[in-house]
C-alpha positions in Angstrom: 15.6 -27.3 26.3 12.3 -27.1 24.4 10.9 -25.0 26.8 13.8 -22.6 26.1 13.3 -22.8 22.6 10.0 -21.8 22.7 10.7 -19.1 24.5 13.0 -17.6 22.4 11.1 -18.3 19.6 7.9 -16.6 21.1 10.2 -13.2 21.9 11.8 -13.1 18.7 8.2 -13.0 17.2 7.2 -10.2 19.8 10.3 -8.0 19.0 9.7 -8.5 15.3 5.6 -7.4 15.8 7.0 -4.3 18.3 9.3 -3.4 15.4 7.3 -3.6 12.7 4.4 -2.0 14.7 6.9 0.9 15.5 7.6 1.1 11.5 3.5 1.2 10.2 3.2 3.8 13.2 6.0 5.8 12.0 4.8 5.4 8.6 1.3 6.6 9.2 2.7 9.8 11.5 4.5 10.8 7.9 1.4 10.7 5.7 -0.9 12.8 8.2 1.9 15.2 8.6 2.3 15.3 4.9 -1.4 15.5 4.3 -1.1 18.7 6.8 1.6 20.7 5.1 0.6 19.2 1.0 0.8 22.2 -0.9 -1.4 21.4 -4.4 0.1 22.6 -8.0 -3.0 24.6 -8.2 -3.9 26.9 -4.7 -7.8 26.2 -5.1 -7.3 22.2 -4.9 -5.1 22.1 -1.7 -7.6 21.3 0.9 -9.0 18.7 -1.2 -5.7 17.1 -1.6 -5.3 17.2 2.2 -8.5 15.6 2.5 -7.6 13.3 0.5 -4.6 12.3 1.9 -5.5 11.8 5.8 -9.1 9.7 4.4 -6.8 7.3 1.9 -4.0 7.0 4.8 -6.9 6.3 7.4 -9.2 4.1 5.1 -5.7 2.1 4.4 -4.3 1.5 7.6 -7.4 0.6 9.1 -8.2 -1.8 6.5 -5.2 -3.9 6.9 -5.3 -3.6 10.4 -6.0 -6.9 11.2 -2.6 -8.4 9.1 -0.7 -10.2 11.4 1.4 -12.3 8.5 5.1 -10.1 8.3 5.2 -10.8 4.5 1.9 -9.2 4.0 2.4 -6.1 6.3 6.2 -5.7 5.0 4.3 -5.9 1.3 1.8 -2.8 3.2 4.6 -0.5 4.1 6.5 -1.2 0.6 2.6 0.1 -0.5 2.6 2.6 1.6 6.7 3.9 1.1 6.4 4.0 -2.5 2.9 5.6 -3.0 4.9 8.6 -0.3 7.6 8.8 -2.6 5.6 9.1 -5.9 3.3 11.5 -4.6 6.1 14.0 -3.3 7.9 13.4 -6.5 4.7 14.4 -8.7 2.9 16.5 -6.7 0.1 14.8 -7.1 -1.8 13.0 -4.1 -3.8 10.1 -6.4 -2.6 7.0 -7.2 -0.9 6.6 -11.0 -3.1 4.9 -12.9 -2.6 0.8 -14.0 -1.7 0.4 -17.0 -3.3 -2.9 -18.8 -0.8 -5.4 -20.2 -0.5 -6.0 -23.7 -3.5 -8.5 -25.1 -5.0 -7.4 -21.8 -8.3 -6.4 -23.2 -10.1 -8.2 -25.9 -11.1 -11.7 -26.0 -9.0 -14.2 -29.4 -11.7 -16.7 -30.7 -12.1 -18.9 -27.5 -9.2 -17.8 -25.4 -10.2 -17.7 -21.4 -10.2 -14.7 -19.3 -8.0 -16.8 -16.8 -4.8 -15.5 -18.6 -5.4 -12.0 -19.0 -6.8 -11.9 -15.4 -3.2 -13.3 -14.3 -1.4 -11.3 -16.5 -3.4 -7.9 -15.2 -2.6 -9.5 -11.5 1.0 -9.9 -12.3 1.3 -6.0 -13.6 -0.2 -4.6 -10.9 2.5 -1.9 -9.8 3.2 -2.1 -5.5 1.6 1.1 -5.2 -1.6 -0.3 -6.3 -1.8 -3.5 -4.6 -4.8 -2.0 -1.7 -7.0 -1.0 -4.4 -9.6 -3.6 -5.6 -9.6 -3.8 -9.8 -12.8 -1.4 -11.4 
């Protein structure tokens, strides 16, 4: 019976890797083909933006690669979904910029960094969650 189990268990994890494998793959066919046919707001930028767009989707996906948690690559391709559909929506290749909480800056007579540091983690948008904090 265990044996079974573990079978079972075993395949259900291989169809869920095939299928989310088959998603990321399918996800990162629609950015290049995107980054071919991007059409800049202003003629003179549009090869840039292309650029840009196949370096950010390759730099991406081979950085998180290695991921083999689901709840970590599902949080990826929400990334990677949402950053497509802002992008189309605005035309505009880069990532929106994070906006800082309020109190987010500036230091209160001997209050830690610890809770603005949480606070900037916890309004970090999903579209921003690859990029590293500057």
């Amino acid at each position: 019976m265990c044996g079974r189990c573990c079978r079972e268990a075993r395949l259900s994890v291989v169809m869920v890797t095939a299928a989310s494998r088959a998603q990321v793959l399918s996800l990162y066919r629609r950015v290049l083909r995107i980054g071919r046919s991007w059409r800049a707001q202003s003629e003179h930028e549009t090869e840039k933006e292309r650029k840009y767009i196949s370096e950010e989707a390759r730099n991406l996906f081979r950085q998180n690669q290695q991921l083999t948690d689901q709840e970590s690559i599902q949080r990826c391709i929400s990334e990677c979904e949402a950053r497509i559909e802002i992008g189309l929506h605005y035309r505009n290749p880069y990532p929106r910029p994070l906006y800082l909480p309020p109190m987010g800056l500036a230091t209160q007579k001997g209050r830690k960094l610890r809770a603005q540091q949480r606070l900037r983690k916890q309004a970090k948008p999903v579209y921003l969650q690859s990029h590293d904090e500057t």
